[in-house]
C-alpha positions as CSV (number, residue, x, y, z in Angstrom):
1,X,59.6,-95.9,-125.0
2,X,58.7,-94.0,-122.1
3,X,60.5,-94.1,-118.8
4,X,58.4,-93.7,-115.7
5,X,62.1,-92.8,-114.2
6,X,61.5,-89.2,-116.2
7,X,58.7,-88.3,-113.6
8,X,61.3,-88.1,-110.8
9,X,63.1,-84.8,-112.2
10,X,61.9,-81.6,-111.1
11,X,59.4,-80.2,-113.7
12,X,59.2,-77.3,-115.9
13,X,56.4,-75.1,-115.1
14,X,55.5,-72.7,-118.1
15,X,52.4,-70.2,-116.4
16,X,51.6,-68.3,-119.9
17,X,50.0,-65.1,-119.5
18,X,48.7,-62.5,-121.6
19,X,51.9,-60.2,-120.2
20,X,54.3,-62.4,-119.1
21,X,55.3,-66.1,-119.4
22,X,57.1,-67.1,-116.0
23,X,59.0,-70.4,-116.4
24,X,61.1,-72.1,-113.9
25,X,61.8,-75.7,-111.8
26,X,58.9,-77.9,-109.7
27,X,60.2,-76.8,-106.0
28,X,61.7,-73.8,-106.6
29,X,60.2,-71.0,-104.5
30,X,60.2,-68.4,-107.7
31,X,60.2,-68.5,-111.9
32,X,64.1,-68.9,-113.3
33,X,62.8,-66.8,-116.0
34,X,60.1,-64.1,-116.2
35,X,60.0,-62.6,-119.8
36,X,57.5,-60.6,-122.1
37,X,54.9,-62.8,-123.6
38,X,56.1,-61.0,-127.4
39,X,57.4,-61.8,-130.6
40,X,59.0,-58.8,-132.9
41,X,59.5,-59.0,-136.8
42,X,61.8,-56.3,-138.3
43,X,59.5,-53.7,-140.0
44,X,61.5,-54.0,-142.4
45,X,63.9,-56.5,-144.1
46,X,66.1,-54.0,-145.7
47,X,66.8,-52.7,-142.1
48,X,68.0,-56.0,-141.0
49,X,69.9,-57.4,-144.3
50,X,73.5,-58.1,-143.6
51,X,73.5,-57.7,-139.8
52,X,73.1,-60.6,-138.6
53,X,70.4,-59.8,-137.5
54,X,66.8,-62.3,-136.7
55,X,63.9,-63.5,-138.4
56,X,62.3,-62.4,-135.5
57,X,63.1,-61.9,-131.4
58,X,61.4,-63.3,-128.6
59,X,60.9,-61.1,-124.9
60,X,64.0,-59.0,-123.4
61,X,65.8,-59.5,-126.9
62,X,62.8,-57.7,-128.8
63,X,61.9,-54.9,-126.2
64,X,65.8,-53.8,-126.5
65,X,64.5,-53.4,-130.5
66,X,61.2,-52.0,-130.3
67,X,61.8,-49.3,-132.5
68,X,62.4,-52.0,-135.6
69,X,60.0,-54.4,-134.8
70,X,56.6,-54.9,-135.1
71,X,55.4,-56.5,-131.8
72,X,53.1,-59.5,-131.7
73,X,51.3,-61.1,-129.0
74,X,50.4,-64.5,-129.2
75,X,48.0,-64.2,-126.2
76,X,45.0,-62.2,-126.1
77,X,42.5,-62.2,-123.2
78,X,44.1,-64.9,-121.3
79,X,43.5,-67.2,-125.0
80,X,46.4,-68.2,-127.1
81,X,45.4,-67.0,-130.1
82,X,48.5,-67.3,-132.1
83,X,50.0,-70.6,-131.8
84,X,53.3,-70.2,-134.3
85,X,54.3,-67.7,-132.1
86,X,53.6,-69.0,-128.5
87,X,56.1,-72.0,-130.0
88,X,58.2,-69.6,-130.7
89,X,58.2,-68.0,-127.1
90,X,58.3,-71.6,-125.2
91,X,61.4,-72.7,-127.5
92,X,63.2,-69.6,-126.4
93,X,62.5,-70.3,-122.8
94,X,63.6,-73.5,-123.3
95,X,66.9,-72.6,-124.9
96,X,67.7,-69.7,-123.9
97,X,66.1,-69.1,-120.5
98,X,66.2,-72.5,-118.6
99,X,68.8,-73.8,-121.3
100,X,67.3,-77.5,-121.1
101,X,65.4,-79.8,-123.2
102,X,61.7,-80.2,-123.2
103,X,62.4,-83.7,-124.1
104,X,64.1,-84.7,-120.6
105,X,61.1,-83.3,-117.9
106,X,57.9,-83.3,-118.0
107,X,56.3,-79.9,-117.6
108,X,53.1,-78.2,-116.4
109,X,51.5,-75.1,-118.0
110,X,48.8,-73.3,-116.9
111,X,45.6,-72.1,-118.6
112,X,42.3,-69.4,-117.7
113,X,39.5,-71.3,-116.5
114,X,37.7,-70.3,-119.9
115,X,40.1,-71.7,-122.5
116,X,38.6,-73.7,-125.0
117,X,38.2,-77.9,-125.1
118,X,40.3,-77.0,-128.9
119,X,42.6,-75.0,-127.6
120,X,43.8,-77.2,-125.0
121,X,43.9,-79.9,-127.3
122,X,46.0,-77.8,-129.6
123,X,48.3,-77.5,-126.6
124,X,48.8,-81.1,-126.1
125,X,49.4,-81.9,-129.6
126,X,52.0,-79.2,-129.4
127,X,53.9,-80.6,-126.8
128,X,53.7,-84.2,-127.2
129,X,54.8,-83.5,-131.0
130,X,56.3,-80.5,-131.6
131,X,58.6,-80.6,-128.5
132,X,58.6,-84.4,-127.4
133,X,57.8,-84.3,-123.6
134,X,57.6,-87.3,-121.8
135,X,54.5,-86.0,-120.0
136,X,52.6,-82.9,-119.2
137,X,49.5,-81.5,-117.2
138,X,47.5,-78.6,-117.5
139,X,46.3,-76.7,-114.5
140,X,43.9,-74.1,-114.0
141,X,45.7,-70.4,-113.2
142,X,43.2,-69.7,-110.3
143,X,43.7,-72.9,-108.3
144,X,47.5,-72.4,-108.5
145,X,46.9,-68.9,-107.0
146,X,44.8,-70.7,-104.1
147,X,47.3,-73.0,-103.6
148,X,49.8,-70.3,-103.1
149,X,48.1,-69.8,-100.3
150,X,48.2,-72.6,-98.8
151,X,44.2,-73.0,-98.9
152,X,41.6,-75.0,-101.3
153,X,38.6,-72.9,-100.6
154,X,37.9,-69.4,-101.5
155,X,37.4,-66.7,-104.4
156,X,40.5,-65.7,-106.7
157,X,40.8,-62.7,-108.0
158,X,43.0,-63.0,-111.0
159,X,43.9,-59.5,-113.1
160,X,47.1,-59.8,-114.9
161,X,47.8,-58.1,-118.6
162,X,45.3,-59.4,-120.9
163,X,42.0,-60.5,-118.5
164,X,40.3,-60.1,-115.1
165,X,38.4,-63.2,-113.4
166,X,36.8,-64.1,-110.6
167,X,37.1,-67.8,-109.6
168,X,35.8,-69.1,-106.7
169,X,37.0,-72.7,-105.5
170,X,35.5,-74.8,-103.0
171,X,37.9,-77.7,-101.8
172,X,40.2,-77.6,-104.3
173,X,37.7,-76.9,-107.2
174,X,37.0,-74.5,-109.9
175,X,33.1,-73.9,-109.7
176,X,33.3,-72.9,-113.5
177,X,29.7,-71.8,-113.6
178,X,30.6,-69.1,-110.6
179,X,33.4,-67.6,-112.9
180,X,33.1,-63.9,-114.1
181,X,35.7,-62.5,-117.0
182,X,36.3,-59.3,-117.6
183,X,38.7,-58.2,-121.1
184,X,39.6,-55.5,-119.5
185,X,43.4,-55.6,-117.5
186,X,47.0,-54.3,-117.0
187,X,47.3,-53.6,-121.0
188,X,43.7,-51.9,-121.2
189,X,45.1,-49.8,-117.9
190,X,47.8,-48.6,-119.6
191,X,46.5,-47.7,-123.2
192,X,43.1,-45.7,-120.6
193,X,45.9,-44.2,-118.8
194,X,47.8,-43.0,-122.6
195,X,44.1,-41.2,-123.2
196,X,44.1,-39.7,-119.6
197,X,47.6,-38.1,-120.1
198,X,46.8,-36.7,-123.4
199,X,44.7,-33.9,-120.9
200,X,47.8,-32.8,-120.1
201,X,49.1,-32.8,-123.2
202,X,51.3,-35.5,-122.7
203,X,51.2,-37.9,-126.3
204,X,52.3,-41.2,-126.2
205,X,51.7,-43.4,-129.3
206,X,54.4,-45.2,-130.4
207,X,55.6,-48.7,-129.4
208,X,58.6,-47.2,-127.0
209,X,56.2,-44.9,-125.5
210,X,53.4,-47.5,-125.0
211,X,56.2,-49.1,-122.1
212,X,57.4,-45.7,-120.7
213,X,53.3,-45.3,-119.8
214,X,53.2,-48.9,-118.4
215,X,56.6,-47.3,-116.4
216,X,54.2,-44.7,-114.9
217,X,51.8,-47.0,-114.1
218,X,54.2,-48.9,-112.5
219,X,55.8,-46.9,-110.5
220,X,52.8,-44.2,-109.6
221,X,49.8,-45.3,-110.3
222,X,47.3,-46.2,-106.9
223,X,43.7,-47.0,-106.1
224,X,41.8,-44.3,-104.4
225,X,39.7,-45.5,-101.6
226,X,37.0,-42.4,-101.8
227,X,37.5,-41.5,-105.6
228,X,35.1,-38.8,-105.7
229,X,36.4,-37.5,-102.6
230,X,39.8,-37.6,-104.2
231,X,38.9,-35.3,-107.5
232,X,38.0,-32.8,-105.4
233,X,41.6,-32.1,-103.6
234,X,43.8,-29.6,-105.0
235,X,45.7,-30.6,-108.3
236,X,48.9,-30.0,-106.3
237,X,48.2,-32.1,-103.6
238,X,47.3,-34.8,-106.3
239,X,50.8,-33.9,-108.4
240,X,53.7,-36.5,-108.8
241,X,56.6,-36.2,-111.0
242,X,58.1,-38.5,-113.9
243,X,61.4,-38.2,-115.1
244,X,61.1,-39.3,-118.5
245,X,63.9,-41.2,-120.2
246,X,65.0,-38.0,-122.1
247,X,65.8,-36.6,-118.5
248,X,62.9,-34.0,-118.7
249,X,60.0,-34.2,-116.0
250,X,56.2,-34.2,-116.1
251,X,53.7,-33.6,-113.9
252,X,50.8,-35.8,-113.7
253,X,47.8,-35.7,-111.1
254,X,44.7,-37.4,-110.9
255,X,45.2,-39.6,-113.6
256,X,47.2,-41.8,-111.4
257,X,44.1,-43.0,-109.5
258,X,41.5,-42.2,-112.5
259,X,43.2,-44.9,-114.6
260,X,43.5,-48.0,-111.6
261,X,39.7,-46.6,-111.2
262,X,38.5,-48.3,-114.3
263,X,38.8,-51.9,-112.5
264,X,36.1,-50.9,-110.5
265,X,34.3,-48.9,-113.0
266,X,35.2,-50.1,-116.8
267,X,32.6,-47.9,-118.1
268,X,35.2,-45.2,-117.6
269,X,37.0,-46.6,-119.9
270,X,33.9,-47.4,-122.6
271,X,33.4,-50.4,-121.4
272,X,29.9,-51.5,-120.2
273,X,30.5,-54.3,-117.5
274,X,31.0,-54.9,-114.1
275,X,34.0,-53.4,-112.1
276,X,35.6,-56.2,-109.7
277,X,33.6,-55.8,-106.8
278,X,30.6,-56.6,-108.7
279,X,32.3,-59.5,-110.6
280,X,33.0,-61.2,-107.1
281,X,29.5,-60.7,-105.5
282,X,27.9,-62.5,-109.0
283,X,30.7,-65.1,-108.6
284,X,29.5,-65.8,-104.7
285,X,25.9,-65.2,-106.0
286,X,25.9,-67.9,-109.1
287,X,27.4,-70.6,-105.5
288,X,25.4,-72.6,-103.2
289,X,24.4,-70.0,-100.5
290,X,25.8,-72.7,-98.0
291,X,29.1,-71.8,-98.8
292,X,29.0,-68.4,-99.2
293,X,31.0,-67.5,-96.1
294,X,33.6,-69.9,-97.0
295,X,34.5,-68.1,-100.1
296,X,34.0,-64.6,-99.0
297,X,36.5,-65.2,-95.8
298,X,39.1,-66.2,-98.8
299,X,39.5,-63.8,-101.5
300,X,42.8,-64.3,-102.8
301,X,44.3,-61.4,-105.1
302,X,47.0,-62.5,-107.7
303,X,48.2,-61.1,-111.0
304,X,50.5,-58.2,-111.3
305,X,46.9,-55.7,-111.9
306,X,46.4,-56.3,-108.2
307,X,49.6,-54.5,-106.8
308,X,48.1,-51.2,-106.9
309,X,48.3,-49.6,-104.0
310,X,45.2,-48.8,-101.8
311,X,43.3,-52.1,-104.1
312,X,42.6,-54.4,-101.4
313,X,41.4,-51.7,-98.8
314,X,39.0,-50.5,-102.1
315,X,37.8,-54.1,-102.4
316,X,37.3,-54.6,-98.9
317,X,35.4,-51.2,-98.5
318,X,33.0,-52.0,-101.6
319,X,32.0,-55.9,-100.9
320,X,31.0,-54.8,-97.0
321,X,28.7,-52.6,-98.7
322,X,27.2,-55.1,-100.9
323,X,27.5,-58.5,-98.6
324,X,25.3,-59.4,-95.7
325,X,26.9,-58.0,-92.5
326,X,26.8,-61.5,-91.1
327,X,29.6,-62.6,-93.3
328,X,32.9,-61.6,-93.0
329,X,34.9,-60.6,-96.2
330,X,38.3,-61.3,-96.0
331,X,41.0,-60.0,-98.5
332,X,44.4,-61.8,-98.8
333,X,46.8,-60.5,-100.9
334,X,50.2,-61.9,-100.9
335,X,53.5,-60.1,-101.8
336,X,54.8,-62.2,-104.2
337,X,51.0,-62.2,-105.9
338,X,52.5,-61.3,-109.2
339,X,54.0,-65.1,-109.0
340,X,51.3,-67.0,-107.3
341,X,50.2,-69.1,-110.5
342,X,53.6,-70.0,-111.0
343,X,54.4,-70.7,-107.2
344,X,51.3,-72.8,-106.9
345,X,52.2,-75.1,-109.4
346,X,55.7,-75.3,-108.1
347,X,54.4,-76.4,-104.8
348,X,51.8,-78.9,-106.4
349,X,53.7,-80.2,-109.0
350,X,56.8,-81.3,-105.7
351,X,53.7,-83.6,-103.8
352,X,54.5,-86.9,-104.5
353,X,51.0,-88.1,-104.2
354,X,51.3,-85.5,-107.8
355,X,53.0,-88.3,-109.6
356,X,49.9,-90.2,-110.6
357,X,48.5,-87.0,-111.8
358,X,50.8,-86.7,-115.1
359,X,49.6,-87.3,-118.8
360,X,52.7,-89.5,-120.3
361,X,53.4,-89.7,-123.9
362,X,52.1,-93.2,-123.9
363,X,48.6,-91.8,-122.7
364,X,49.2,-89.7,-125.6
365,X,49.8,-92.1,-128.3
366,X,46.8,-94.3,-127.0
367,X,44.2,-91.2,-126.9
368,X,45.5,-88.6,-129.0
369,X,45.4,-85.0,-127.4
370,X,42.0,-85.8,-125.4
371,X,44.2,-87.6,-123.1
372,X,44.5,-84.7,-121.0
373,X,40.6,-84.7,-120.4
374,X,40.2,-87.6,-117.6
375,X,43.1,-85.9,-115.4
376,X,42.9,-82.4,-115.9
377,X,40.0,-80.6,-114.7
C-alpha cells in the first residue's frame, strides 16, 4: 500500500548525465555524491580470479582500475543507451553513495529535452519495479538549470560530456520545437584536443591517458575571444606547462584555445553543424518573435563544457553580431553551473505546492509506465 506520508521525506534527486551522475537530498544546496557516469569489466577474468576482486566497478572504484578494465558508458548523447548498466550506476549510488533505500523516498531524475516517449517509459518501469519507489517524477535538465536561477523565462545553454543544447523556456516551459542538439561536448573536446596534441608529438591513446588529457583540459584549456587574432601571437606567449603524472613537463600552446574553439566551430573538429552561437540564434528564431527579447536577456549557461574561461564573453561578442541591436543579449553564467540541473531540482522538488506533482506507485499500478505522461512535461 502506498503511504502518502512517504512524500514528506526529502527526495533523492538522480541528474544523469553523459559525464557525471550527481545525486543528493531535495533541499540541500549541492549533490551528496558526484561520480563518473561508468561501469568497468576486468579485461580479463584470469586477472581478477582469486582477488576478490568484482564482476564489475561502478565510478571512483573503476577509474582507480582503469588499467584492467574495459570502461562502459551507459549514456551516450544525453540518451541512456545501456540500461543494465545505468542500474548498475543508480544501485551503487544508492548503496554506496547516499547509503539509503530507494524504497523509502521518492526521487526525481532528470532527462534531455530529446529523450525518447520509450525511453522514459523504460525509466519508470525501472524504478517502480526494479527498485520499488514509492513515487518518482521526471524533469527536464534545462528547466532545472533555469530554475537555478531563480527565473522561468530564457534560453539555456546546456553542454555537459555527451551533448550541447539550446533550450529556450518561456514561463516555465520547454518550447521543444525551439531546441537545437549538438553531439558534440566535453568528451568530443577532449578526444579533438588528443589529435591537437599529437602536433607536438604528444600521444595519448590509452584509457589512463584519455583522463590525464581531460586533466589538461581542465586545468588549461580557455576560449579565445579573437581566435584568429590569437594564432598569430608568438608560440611563447601562447605556451603553458603540464606536469604530467610521471613528473616530466610538456609544453603545449595554441591548442589550449584551438580545442574549446570547436564549440563554436565543430567543423574543426569534422563536424558539419552549427557552433553555439548559431544553435541559440535558430533556437530564438524557430520562437514567436514577441518574445524574443525575453529569451535573449536570459541566456543561462550550465554544464561543466561552459566553465571555460573567456566562453561567456565569446558568446556575448558573437550573438551582438548576429541579433538586432534593439535587443539586449544577456549572458548569465553561474558559478556553481556545473550543478545547476541538480540544484534546480533540489529547489523544486522542496515547494510544497511540488507535492501534487509526484507519480506514486499507485498511479503506476493503475497506468503502467505511461503514468508519467499527464504530469511530466
Amino acid at each position: 500500500m502506498f503511504d502518502p506520508k512517504v512524500l514528506e521525506s526529502p527526495a533523492v534527486i538522480l541528474d544523469n548525465g553523459s559525464g557525471l551522475c550527481k545525486a543528493g537530498l531535495s533541499g540541500e544546496q549541492m549533490p551528496r555524491s558526484v561520480i563518473a557516469s561508468v561501469v568497468g569489466y576486468p579485461k580479463s577474468k584470469a586477472i581478477m580470479i582469486g582477488a576478490g576482486q568484482k564482476d564489475y566497478y561502478v565510478g571512483k572504484e573503476a577509474q582507480a582500475k582503469r588499467g584492467i578494465l574495459t570502461f562502459k558508458y551507459p549514456m551516450e548523447h544525453g540518451i541512456v543507451t545501456s540500461w543494465d548498466d545505468m542500474q548498475k550506476i543508480w544501485k551503487y549510488v544508492y548503496k554506496y553513495e547516499l547509503r539509503m533505500k530507494a524504497s523509502e523516498r521518492p526521487v526525481l531524475l532528470t532527462e534531455a529535452p530529446l529523450n525518447t516517449l520509450p525511453n522514459r517509459e523504460k525509466m519508470t518501469e525501472i524504478m517502480f519495479e526494479g527498485f520499488r519507489v514509492p513515487a518518482m517524477f521526471v524533469a527536464l535538465q534545462a528547466l532545472m538549470a533555469l530554475y537555478a536561477s531563480a527565473q522561468t523565462t530564457g534560453l539555456v545553454l546546456d553542454s555537459g560530456d555527451g551533448v550541447t543544447l539550446t533550450v529556450p523556456v518561456y514561463k516555465g516551459h520547454c518550447l521543444l520545437h525551439g531546441v537545437s542538439r549538438l553531439d558534440f561536448a566535453g568528451r568530443d573536446i577532449t578526444k579533438y584536443l588528443a589529435r591537437l596534441l599529437l602536433e607536438n608529438g604528444h600521444s595519448f591513446t590509452s584509457t589512463a591517458e584519455g583522463e590525464i588529457v581531460k586533466d589538461i583540459k581542465e586545468k588549461l584549456c580557455y576560449v579565445a575571444i579573437e581566435p584568429s587574432q590569437k594564432m598569430k601571437e608568438k608560440p611563447r606567449k601562447l605556451t603553458r606547462e603540464y606536469i604530467l603524472p610521471d613528473g616530466n613537463a610538456i609544453q603545449v600552446g595554441n591548442q589550449l584555445f584551438r580545442a574549446p574553439e570547436a564549440l563554436f566551430v565543430p567543423a574543426n573538429a569534422g563536424i558539419s553543424a552549427p557552433g553555439i552561437d548559431k544553435m541559440i540564434v535558430q533556437s530564438v528564431k524557430k520562437c514567436d518573435g514577441r518574445i524574443h527579447s525575453d529569451i535573449l536577456g536570459n541566456v543561462v549557461l550550465s554544464g561543466g563544457s561552459t566553465l571555460f574561461h573567456g566562453l561567456s564573453e565569446r558568446l556575448l561578442k558573437e550573438l551582438q553580431v548576429q541579433t538586432p541591436s534593439t535587443i539586449p543579449v544577456k549572458i548569465i553564467a553561474p558559478q556553481d553551473r556545473m550543478f545547476s540541473v541538480w540544484i534546480g531540482a533540489s529547489v523544486l522538488t522542496s515547494l510544497k505546492t511540488f507535492r501534487d506533482m509526484w507519480v506514486t506507485s499507485e498511479d503506476y499500478k493503475e497506468r503502467g509506465p505511461t503514468a508519467l505522461q499527464r504530469k511530466c512535461f
